[in-house]
PALUMNU-999536 format. One line per 5 residues: number of its first residue (from 0); their letters; for each residue x, y, z of N, C-alpha, C. Coordinates in Angstrom, 3 decimals, decimal comma. Last residue first. Layout:
BEGIN
NUM) a) X/Y/Z/X/Y/Z/X/Y/Z  ...
//
This chain:
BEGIN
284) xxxxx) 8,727/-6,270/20,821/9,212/-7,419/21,751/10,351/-6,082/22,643  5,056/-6,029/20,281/6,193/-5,370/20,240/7,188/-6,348/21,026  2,150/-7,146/19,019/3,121/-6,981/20,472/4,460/-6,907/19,984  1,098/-7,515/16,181/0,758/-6,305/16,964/1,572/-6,095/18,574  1,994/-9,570/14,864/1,794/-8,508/13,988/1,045/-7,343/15,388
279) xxxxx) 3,189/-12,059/16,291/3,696/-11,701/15,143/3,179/-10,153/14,790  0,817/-12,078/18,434/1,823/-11,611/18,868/3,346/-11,661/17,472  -1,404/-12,482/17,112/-1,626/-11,246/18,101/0,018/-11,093/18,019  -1,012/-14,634/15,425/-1,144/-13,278/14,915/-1,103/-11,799/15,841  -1,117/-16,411/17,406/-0,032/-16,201/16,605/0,014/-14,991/15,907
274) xxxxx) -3,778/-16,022/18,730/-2,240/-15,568/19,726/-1,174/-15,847/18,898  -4,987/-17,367/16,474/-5,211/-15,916/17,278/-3,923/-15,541/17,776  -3,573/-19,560/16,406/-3,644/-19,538/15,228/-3,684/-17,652/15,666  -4,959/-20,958/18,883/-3,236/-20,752/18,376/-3,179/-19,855/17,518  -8,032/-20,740/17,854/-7,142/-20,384/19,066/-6,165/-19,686/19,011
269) xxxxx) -7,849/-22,191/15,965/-8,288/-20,923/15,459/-7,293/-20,405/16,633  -5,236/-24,748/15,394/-6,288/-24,402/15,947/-6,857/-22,780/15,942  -2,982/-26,004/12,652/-3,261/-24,728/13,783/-4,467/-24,575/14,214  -3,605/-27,851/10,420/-3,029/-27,871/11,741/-3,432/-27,337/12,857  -4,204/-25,979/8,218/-4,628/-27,168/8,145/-4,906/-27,890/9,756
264) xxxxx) -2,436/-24,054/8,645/-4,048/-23,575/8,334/-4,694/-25,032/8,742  -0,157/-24,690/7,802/-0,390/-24,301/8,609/-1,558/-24,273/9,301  -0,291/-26,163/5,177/-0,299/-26,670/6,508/-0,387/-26,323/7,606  -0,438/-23,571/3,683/-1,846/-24,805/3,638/-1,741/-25,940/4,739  1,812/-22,484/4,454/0,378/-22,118/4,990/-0,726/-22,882/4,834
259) xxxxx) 3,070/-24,081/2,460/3,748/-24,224/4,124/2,679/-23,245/4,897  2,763/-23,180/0,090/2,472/-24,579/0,716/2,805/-24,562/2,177  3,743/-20,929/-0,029/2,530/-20,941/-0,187/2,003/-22,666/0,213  6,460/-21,599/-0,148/6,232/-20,768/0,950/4,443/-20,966/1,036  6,985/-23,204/-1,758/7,378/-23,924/-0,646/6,535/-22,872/0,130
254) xxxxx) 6,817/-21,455/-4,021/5,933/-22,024/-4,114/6,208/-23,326/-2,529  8,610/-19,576/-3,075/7,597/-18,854/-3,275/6,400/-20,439/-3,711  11,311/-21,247/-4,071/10,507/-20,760/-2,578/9,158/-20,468/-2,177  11,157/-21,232/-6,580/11,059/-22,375/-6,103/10,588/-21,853/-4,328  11,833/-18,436/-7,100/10,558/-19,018/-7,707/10,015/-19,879/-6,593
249) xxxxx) 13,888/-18,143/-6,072/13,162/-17,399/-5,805/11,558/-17,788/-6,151  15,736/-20,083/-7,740/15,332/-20,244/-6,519/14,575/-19,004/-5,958  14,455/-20,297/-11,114/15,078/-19,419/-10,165/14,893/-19,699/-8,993  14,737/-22,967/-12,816/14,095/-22,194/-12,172/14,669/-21,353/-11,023  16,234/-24,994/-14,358/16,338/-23,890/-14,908/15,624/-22,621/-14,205
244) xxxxx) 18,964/-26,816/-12,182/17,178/-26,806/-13,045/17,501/-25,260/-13,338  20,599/-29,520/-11,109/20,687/-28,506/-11,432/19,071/-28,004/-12,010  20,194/-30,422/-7,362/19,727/-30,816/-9,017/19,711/-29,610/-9,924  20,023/-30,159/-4,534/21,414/-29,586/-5,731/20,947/-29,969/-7,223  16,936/-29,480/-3,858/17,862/-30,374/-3,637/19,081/-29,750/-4,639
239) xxxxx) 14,798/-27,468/-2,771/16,183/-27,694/-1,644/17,186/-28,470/-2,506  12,450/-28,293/-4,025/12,856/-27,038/-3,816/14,528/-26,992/-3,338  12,479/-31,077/-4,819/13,012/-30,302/-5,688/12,658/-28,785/-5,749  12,279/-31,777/-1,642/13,404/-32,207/-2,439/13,658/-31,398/-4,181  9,464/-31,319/-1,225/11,312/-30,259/-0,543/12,361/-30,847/-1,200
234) xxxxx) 8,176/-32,292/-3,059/7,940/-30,387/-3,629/9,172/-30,277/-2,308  8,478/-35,410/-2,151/9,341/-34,919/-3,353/9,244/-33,989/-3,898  7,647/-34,636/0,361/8,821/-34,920/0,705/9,199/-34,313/-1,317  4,776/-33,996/-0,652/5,289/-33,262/0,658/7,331/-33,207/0,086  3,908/-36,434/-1,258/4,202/-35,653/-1,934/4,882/-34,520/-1,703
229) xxxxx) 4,158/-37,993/1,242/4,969/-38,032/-0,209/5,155/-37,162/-1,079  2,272/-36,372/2,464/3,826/-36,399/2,979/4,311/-36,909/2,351  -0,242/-37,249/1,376/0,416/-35,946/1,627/1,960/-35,596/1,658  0,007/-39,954/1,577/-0,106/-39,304/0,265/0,918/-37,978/-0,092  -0,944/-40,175/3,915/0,237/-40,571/3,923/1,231/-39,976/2,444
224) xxxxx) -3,493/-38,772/4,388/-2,063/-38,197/4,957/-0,541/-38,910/4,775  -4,615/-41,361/2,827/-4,694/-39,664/2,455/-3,213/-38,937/3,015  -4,245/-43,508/4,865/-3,814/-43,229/3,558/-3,694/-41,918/3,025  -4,251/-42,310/8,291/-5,161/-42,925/7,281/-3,869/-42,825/5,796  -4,972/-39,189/9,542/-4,614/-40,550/9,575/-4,781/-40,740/8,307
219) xxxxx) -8,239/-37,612/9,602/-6,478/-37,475/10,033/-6,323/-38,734/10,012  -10,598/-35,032/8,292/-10,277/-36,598/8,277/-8,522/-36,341/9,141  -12,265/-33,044/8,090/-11,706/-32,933/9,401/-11,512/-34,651/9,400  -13,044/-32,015/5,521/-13,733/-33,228/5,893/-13,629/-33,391/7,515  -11,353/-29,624/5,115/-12,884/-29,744/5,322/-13,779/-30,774/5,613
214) xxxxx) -8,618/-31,090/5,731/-9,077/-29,790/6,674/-10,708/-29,633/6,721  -8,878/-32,555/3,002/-8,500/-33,525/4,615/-9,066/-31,877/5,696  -8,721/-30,875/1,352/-10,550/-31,682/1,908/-9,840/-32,726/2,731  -6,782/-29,530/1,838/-7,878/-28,512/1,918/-8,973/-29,561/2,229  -4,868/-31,295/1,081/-4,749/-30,840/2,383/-6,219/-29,829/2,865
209) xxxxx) -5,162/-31,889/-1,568/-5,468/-33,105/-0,658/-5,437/-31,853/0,772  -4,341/-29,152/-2,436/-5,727/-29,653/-2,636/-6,244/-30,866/-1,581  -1,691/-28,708/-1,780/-2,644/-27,744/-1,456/-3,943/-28,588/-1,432  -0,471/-30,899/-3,361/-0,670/-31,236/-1,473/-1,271/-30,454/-1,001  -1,474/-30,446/-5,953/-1,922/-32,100/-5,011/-1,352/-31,458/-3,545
204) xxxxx) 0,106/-27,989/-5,861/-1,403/-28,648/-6,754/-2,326/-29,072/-5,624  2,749/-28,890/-5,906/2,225/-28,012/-4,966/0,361/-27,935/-4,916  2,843/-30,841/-7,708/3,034/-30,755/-6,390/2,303/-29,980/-5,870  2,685/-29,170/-10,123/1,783/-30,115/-10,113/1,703/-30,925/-8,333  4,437/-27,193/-9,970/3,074/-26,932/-9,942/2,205/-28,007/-9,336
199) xxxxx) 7,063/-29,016/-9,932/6,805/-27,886/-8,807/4,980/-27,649/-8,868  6,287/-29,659/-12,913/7,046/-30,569/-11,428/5,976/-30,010/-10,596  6,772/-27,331/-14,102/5,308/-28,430/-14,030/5,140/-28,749/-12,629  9,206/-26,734/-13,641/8,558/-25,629/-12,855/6,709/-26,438/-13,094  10,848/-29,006/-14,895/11,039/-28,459/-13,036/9,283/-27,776/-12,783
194) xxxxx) 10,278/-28,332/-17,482/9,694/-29,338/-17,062/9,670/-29,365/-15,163  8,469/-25,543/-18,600/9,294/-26,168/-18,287/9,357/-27,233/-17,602  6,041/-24,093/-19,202/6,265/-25,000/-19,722/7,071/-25,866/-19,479  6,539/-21,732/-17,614/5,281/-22,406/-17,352/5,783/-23,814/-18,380  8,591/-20,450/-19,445/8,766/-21,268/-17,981/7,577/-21,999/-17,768
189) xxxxx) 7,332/-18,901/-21,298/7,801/-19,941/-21,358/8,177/-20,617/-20,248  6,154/-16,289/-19,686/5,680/-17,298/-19,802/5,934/-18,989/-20,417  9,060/-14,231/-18,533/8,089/-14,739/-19,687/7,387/-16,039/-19,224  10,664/-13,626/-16,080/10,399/-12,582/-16,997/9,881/-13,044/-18,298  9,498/-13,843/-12,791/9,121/-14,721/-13,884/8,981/-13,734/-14,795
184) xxxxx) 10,222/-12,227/-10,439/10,641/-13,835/-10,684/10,803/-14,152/-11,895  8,826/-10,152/-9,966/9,513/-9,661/-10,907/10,631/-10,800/-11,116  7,089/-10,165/-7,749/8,619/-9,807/-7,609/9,757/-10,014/-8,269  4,600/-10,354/-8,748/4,651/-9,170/-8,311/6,137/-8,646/-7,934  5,326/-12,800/-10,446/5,330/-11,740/-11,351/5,142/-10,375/-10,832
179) xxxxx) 5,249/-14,104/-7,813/6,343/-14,367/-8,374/6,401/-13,055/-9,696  2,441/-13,752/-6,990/3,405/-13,358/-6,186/5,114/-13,118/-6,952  1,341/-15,084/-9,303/0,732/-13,647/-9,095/2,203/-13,050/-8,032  1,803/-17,571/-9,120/2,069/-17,150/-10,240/2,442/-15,319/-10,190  0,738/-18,397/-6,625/2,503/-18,379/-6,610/3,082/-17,777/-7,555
174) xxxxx) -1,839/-18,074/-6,893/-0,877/-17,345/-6,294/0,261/-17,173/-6,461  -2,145/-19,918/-8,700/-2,117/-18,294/-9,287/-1,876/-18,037/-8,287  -1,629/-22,299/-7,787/-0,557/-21,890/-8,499/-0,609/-20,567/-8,922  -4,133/-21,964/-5,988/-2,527/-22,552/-5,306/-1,935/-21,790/-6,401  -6,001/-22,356/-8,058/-5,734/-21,574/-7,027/-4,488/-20,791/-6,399
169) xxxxx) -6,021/-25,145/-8,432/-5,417/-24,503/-9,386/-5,006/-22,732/-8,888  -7,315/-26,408/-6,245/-5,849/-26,407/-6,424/-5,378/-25,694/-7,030  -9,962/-24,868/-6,369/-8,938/-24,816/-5,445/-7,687/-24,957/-5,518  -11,037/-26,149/-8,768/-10,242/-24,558/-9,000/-9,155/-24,738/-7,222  -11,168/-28,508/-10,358/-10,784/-28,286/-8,705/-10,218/-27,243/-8,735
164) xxxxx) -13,879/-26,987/-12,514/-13,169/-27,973/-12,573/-12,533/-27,577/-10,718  -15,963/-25,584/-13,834/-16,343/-26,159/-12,528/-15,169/-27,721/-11,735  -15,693/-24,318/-15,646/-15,604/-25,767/-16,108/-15,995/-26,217/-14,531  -14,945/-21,582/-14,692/-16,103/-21,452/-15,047/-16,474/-23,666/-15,450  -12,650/-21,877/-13,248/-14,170/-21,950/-12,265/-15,461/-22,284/-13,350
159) xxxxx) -11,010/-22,688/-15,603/-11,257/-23,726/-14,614/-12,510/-23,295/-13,486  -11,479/-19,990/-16,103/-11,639/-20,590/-16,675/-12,085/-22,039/-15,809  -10,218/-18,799/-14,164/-11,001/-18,257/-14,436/-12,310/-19,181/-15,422  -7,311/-19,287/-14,345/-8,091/-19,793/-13,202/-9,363/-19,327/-13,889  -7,067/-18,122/-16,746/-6,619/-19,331/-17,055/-7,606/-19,833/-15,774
154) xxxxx) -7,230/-15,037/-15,888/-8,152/-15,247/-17,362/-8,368/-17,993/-17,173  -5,072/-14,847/-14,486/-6,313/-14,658/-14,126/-7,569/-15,578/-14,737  -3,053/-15,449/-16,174/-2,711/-16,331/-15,400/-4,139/-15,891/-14,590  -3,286/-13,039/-17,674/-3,399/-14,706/-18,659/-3,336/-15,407/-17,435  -3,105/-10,878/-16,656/-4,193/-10,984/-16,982/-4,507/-12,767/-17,287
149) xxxxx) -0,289/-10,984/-15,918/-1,186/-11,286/-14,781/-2,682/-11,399/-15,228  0,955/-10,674/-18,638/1,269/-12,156/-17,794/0,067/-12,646/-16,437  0,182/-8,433/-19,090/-0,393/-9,254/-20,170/0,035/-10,968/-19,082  1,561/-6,811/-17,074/-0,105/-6,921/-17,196/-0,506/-7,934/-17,768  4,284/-6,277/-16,272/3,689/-8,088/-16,794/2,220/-7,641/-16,264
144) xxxxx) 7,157/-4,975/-16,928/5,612/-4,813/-17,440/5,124/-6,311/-17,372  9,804/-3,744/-15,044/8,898/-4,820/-16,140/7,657/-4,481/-16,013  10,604/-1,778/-13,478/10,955/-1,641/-14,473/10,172/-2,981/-16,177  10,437/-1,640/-10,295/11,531/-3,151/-11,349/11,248/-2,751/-12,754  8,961/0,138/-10,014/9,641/-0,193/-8,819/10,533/-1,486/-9,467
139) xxxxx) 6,904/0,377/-11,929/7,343/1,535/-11,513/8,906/0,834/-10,440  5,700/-2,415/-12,148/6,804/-1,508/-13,123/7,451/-0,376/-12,816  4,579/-3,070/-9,806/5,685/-3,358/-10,818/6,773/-2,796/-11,807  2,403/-0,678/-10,272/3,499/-0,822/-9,165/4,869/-1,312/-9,250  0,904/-1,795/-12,541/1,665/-0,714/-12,384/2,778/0,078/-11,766
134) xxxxx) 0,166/-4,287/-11,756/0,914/-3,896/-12,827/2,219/-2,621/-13,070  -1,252/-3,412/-9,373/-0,461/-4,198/-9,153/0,535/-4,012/-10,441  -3,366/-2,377/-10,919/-2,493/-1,558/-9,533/-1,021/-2,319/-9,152  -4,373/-4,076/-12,154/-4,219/-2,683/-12,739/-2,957/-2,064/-11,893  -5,460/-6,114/-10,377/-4,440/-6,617/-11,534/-3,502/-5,234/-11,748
129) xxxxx) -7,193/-4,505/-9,426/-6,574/-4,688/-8,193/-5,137/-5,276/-9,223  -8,968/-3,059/-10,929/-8,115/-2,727/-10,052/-7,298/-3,547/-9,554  -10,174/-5,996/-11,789/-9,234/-5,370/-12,654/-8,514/-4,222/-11,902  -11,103/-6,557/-9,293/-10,356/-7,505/-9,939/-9,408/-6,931/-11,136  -13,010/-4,650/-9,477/-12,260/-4,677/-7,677/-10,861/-6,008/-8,524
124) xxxxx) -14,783/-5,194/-11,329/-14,073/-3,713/-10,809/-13,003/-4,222/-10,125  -15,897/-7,370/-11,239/-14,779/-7,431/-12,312/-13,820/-6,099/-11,935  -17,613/-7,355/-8,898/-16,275/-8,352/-9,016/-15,498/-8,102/-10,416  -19,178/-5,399/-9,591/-18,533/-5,510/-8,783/-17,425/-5,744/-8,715  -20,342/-6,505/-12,336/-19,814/-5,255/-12,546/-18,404/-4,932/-10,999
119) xxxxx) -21,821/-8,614/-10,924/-20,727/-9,123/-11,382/-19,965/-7,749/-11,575  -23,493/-7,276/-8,713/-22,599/-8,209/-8,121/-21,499/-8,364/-9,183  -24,140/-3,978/-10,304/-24,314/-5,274/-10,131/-23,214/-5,747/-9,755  -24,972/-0,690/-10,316/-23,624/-1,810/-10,072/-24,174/-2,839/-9,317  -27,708/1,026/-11,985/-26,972/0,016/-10,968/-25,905/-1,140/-11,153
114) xxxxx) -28,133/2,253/-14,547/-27,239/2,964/-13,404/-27,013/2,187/-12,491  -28,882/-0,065/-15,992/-29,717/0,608/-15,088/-29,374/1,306/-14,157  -25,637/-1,343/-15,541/-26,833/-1,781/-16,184/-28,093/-1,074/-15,336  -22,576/-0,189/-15,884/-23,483/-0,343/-14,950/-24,918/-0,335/-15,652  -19,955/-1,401/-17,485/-20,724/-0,193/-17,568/-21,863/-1,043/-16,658
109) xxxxx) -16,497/-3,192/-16,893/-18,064/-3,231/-17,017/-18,683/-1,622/-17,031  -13,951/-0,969/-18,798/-14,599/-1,332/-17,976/-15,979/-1,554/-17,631  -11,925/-2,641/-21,680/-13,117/-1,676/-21,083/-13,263/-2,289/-20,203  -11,007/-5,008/-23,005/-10,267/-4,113/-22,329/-10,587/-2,810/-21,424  -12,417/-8,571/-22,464/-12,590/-7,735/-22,996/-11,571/-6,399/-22,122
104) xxxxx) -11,912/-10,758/-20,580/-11,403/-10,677/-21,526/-11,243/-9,383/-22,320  -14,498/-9,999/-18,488/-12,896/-9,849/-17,820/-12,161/-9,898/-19,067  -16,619/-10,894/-20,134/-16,230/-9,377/-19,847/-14,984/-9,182/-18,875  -15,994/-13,563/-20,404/-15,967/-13,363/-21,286/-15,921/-11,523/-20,766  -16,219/-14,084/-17,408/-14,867/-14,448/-18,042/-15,017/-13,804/-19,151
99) xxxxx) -19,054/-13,349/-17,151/-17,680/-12,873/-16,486/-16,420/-13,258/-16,882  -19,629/-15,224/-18,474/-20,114/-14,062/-18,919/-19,315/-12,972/-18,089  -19,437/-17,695/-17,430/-19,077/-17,610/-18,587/-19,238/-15,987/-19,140  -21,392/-18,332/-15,259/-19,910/-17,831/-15,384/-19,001/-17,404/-16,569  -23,782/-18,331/-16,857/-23,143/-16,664/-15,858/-21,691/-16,409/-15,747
94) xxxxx) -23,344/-20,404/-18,439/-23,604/-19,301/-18,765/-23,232/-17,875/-18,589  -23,542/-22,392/-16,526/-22,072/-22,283/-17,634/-22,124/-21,003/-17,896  -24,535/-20,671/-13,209/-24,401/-21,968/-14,408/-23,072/-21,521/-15,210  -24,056/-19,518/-10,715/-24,786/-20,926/-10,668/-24,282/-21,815/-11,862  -23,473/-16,378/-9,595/-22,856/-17,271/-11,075/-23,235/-18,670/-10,831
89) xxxxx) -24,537/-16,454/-7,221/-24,829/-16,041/-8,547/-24,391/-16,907/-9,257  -23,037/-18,268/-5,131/-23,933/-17,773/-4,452/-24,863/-16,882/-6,026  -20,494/-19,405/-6,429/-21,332/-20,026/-5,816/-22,910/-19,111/-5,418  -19,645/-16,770/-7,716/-19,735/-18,125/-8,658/-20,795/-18,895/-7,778  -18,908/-15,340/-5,369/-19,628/-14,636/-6,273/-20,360/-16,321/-7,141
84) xxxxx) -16,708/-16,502/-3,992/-18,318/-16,616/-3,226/-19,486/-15,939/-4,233  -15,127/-16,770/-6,298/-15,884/-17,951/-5,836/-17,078/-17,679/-4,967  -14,792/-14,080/-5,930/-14,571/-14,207/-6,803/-15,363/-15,948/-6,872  -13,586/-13,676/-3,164/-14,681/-12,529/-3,372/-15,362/-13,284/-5,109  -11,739/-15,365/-3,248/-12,560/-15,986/-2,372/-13,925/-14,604/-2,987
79) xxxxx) -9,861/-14,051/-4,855/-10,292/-15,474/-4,845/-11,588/-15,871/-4,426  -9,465/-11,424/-3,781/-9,917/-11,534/-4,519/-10,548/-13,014/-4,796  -7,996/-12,489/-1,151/-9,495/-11,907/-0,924/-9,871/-11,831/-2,206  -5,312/-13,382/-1,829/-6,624/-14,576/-1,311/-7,899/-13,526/-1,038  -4,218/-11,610/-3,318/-4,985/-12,226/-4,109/-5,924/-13,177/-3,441
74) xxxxx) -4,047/-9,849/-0,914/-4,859/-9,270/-1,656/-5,473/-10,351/-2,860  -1,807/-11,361/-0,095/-3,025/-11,005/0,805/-3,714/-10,949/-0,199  -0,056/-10,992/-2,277/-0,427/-12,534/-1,555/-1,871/-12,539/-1,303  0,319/-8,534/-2,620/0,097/-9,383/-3,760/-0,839/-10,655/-3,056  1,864/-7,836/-0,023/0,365/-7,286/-0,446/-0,416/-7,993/-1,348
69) xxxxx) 4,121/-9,285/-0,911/3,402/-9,533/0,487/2,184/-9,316/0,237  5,335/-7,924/-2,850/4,554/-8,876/-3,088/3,611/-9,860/-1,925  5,690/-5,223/-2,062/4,694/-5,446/-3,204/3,828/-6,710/-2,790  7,416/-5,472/0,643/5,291/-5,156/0,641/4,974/-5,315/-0,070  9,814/-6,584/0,999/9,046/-6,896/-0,217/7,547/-6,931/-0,035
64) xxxxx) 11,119/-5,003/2,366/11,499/-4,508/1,200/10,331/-5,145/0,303  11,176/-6,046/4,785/10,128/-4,928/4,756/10,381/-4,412/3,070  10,239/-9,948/4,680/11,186/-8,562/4,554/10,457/-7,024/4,579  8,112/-11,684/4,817/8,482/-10,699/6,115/9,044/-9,644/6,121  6,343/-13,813/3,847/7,464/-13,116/3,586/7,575/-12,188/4,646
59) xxxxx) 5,050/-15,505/6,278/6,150/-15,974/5,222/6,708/-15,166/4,439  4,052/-13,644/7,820/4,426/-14,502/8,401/5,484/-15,513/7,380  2,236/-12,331/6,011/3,105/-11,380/6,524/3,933/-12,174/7,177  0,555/-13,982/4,436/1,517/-13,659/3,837/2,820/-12,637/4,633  -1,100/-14,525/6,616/-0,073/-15,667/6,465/0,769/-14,999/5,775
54) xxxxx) -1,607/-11,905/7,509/-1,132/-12,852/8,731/-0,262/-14,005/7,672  -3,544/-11,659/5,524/-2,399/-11,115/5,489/-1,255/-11,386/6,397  -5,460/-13,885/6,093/-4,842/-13,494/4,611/-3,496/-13,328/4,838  -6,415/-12,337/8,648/-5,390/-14,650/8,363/-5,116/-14,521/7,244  -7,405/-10,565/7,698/-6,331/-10,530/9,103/-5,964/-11,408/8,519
49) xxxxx) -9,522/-11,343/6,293/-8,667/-10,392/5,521/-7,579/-10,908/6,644  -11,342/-12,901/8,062/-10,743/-13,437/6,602/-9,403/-12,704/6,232  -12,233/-10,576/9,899/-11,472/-11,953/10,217/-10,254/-12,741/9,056  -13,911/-9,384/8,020/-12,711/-8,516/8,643/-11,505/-9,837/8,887  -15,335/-11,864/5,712/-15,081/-10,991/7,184/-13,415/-10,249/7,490
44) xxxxx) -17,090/-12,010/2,720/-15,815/-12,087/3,643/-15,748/-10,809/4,690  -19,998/-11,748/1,478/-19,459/-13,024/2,530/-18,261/-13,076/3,088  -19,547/-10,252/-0,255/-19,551/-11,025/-0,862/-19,273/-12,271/0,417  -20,142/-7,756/0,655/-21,424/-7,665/0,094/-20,624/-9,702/-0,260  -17,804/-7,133/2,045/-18,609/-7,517/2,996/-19,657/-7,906/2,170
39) xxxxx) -16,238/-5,670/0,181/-15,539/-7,058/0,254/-17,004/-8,051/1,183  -15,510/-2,878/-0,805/-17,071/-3,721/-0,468/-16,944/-5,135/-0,367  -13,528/-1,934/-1,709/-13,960/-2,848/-2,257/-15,324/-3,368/-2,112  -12,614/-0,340/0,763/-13,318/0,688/-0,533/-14,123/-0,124/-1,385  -12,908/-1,770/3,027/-13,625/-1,129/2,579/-14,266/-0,493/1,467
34) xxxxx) -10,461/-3,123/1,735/-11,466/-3,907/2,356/-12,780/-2,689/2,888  -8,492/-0,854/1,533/-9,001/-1,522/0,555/-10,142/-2,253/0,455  -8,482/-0,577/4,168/-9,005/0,966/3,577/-9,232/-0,117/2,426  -7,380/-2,816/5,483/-8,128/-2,792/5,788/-9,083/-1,402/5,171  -4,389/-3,022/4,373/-5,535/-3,704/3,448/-6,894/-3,432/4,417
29) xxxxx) -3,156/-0,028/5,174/-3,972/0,088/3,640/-4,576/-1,373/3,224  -2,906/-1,253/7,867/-4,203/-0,278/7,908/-4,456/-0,110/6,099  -1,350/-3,297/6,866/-2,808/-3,922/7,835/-3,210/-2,928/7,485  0,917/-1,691/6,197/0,355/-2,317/5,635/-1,447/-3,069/5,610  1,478/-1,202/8,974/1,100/0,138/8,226/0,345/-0,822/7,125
24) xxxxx) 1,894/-3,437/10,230/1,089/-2,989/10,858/0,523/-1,759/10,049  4,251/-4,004/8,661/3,404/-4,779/8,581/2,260/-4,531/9,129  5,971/-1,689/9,540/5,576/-1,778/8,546/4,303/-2,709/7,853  6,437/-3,015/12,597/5,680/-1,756/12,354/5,320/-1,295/10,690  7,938/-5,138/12,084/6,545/-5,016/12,501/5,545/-4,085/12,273
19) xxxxx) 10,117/-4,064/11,536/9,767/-4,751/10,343/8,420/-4,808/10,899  11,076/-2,706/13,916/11,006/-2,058/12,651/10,147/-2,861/12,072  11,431/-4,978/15,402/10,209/-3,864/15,535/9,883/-3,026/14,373  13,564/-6,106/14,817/12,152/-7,380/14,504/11,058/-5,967/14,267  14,839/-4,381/15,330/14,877/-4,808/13,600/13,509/-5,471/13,787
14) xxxxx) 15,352/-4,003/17,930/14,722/-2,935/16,902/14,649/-3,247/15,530  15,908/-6,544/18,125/14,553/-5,855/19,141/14,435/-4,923/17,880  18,488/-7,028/17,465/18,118/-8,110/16,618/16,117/-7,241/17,177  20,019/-4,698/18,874/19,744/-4,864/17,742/18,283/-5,363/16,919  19,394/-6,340/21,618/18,798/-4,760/20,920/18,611/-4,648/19,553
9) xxxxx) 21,009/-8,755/21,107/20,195/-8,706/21,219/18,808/-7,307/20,999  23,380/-7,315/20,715/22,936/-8,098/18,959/21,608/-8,390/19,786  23,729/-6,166/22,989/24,123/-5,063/22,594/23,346/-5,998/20,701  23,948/-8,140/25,350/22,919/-7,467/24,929/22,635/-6,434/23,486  24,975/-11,560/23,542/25,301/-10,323/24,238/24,187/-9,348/24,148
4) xxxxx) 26,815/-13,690/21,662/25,938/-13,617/22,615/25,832/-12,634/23,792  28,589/-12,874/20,051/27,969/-13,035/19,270/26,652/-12,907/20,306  31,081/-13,104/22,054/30,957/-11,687/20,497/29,524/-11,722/20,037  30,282/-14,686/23,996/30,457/-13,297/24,359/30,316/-12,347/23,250  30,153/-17,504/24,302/30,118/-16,851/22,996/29,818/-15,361/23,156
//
């Protein structure tokens, strides 16, 4: 296969992978200036955390065209987690949490109680930046406006922490929600209603969630995993299958793609997991 197999698509195929690396590596240095400016360290997340964030989202989307929503990814698993380690470690009751949801509702920014910035003043800063920025970006670069879409799909998880309900799973879907409105997927909230795009949620839901307390229990085998892979089989069948539906295959990916790190994660030894990132996002080929 001489046309196709040759040095000349091999170079090629070298300076493309490199190109695209090297953007992903520019990217690393603005989430690691964010991970400072944020104070991300006052809430229990490590340098470590941020890398495997962006590692996964840089490992499933890849294009160099789509840093919005790559960044989107990363950036929403550090908010999450900055945002739960807050709930667990303060926010204790109905009350507290409830008092952050209720000043995330509101359109002002927290004001600092005794000139001091408190843990929650914190987390609402770094959360409404980060919605704010994102909004804005959007629009500048596609022309839509979905503040009011990223606030409601915040405001909704937000909720479920404060009910102390399985935010984890629910988790799952504000990403896919957050990623999909950073690439300008989802031009209204009627879709959420639809019956495919439930489907899809409610999947992706259950195999994020079963897969997180099979990973924290460190269970294998068994019924549970068998669960998994049912459910598994019918979120590729109505990502992949010819059934006609009303959801954009862009959508439908974006929620295959965010599931296909919960296995990853699940699987991969820290080890592996190191020398995957060493050599996806910093060795040159």
């Amino acid at each position: 296969m001489p046309d196709v197999n040759n040095n000349v698509y091999l170079q090629a195929a070298k300076l493309d992978y490199n190109r695209c690396q090297s953007q992903h590596r520019f990217e690393w240095l603005i989430m690691q200036e964010w991970f400072e400016k944020c104070n991300f360290q006052q809430f229990g997340i490590s340098k470590k955390y941020l890398l495997v964030s962006y590692f996964l989202a840089a490992a499933s989307i890849f294009e160099v065209e789509k840093s919005r929503e790559r960044l989107a990814w990363a950036k929403s698993r550090i908010i999450c987690k900055m945002i739960t380690s807050y709930y667990n470690d303060e926010a204790t009751t109905w009350t507290t949490r409830n008092s952050l949801l209720m000043e995330f509702k509101v359109s002002h920014d927290p004001t600092r109680k005794n000139g001091n910035e408190t843990k929650e003043i914190l987390v609402l800063k770094n959360l409404r930046q980060f919605l704010r920025q994102l909004s804005e970006e959007t629009f500048e670069d596609l022309g839509k406006d979905i503040h009011h879409q990223l606030q409601n799909a915040w405001e909704t998880w937000l909720v479920f922490l404060r009910e102390e309900k399985n935010a984890c799973q629910e988790e799952t879907e504000l990403l896919v929600r957050t990623i999909n409105l950073s690439g300008g997927y989802m031009t209204h909230d009627e879709i959420l209603f639809d019956a495919d795009y439930e489907n899809l949620s409610n999947l992706t839901n259950k195999v994020c969630g079963k897969r997180n307390e099979l990973q924290n229990d460190k269970v294998t085998g068994g019924s549970k995993n068998t669960n998994i892979e049912l459910d598994m089989q019918a979120l590729v069948k109505l990502v992949f299958g010819n059934t006609s539906s009303n959801i954009n295959q862009d959508i439908k990916q974006t929620f295959f793609a965010v599931v296909k790190t919960f296995y990853y994660s699940a699987h991969v030894s820290e080890e592996i997991m190191n020398f995957h990132i060493s050599k996806v996002l910093f060795q040159q080929v």
